[in-house]
SERO-4910 file (N, C-alpha, C, O; in steps of 0.05 Angstrom, whole numbers):
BEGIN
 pado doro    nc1    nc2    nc3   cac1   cac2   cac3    cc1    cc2    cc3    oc1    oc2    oc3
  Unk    A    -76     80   -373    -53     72   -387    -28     88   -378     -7     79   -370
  Unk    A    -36    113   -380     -9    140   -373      1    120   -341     22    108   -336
  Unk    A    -20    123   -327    -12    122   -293     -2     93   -288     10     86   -268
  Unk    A     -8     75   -309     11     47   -307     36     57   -306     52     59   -287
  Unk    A     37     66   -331     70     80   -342     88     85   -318    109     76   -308
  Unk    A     69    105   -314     85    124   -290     92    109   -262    111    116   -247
  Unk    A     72     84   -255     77     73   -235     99     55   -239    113     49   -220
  Unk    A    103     44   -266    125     26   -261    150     38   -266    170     25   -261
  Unk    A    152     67   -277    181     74   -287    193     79   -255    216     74   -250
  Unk    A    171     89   -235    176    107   -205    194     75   -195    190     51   -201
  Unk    A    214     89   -175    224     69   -159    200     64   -138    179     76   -137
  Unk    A    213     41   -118    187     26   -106    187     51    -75    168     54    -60
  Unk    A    214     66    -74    205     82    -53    192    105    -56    186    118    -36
  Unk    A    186    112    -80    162    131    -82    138    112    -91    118    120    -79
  Unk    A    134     95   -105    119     83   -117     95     73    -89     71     79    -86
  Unk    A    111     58    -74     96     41    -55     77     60    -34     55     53    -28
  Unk    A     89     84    -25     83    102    -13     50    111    -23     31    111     -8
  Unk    A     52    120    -57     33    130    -68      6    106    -64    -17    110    -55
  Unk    A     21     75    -76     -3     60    -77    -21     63    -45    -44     70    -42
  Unk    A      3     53    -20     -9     63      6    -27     91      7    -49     91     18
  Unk    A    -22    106     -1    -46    129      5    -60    123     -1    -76    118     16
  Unk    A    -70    118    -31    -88    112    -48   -105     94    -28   -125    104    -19
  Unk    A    -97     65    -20   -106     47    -16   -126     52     17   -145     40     27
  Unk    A   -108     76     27   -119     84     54   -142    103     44   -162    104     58
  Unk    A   -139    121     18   -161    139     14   -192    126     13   -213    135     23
  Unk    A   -186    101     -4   -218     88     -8   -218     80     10   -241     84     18
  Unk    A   -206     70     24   -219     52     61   -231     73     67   -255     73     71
  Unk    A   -220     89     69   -238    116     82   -259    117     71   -279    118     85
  Unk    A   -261    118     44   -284    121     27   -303    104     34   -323    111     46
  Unk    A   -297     80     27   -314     62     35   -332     58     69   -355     53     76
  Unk    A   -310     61     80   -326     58    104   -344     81    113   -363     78    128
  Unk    A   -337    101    102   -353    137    104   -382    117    101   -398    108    119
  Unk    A   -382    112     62   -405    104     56   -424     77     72   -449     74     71
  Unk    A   -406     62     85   -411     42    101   -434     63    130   -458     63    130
  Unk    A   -419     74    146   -427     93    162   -452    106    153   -474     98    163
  Unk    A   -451    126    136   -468    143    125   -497    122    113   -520    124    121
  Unk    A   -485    104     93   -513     91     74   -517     52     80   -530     36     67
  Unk    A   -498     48    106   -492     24    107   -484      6     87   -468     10     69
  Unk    A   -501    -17     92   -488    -45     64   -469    -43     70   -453    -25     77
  Unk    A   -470    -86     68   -450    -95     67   -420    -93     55   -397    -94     63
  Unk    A   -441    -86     22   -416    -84     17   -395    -75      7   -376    -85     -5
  Unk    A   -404    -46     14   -383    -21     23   -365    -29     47   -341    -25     44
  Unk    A   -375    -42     72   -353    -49     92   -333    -79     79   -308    -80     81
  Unk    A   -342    -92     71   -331   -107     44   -303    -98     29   -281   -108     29
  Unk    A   -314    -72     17   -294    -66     -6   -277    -53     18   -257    -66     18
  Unk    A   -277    -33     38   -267    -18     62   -239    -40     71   -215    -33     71
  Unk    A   -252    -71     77   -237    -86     89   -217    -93     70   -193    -88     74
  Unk    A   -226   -104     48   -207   -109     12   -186    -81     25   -174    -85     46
  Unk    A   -184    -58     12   -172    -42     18   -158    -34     40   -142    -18     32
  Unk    A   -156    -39     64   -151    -42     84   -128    -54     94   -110    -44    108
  Unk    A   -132    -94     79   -121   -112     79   -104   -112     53    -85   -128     50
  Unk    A   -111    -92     34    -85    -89     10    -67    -69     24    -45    -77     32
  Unk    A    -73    -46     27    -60    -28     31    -35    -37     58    -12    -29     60
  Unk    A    -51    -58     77    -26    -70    105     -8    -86     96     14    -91    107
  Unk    A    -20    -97     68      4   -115     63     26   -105     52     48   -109     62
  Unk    A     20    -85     27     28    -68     18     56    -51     35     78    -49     24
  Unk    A     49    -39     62     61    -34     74     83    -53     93    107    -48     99
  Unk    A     67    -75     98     86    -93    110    118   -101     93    141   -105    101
  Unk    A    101   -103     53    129    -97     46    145    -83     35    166    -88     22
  Unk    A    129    -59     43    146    -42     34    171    -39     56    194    -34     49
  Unk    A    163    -42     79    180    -35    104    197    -63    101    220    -57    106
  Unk    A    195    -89     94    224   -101     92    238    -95     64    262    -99     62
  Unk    A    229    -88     51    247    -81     23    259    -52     25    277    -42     11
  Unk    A    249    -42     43    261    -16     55    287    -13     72    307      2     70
  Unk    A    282    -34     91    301    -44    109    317    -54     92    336    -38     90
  Unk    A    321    -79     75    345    -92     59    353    -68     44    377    -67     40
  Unk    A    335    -46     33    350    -35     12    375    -18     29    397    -14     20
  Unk    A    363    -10     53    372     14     79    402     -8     80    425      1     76
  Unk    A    397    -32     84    427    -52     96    437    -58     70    453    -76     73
  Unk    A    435    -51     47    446    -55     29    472    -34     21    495    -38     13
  Unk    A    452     -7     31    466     14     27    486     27     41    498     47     35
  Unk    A    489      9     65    505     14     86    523     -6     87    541     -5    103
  Unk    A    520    -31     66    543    -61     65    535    -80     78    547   -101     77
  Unk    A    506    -73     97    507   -103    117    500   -116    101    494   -107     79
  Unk    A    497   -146    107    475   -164    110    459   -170    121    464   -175    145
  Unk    A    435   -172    115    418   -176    122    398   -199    123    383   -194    104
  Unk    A    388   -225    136    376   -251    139    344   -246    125    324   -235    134
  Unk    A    348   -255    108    320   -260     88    309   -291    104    319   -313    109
  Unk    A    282   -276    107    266   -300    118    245   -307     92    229   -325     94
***
């Protein structure tokens, strides 16, 4: 409950950063255990995580960029 709180009061440029670690920590996790004790599906949850955490980043880096050209007056072309 507390760490909802806290995630939504944080702006998204600290916010997004944290979820990315997080999301890179269990890939790691998971795939360790993938490595170490195999099963499927530990490499499963590894990929889930993996594929959250890239997207994650993909937008953090354009909402980063518009916020960056916002702050400087450009415009910038939303696709």
């Amino acid at each position: 409950m507390l760490i909802n709180l806290i995630l939504r009061v944080l702006p998204f440029y600290i916010r997004e950063p944290i979820i990315i670690a997080i999301c890179a920590f269990f890939t790691g996790l998971a795939f360790y255990w993938f490595f170490m004790a195999g099963g499927l599906g530990r490499a499963g949850f590894g990929l889930l995580f993996l594929a959250v955490g890239a997207l994650r980043a993909y937008f953090f880096r354009k909402e980063w960029r518009s916020h960056q050209a916002a702050k400087k007056g450009g415009v910038t072309q939303q696709a």
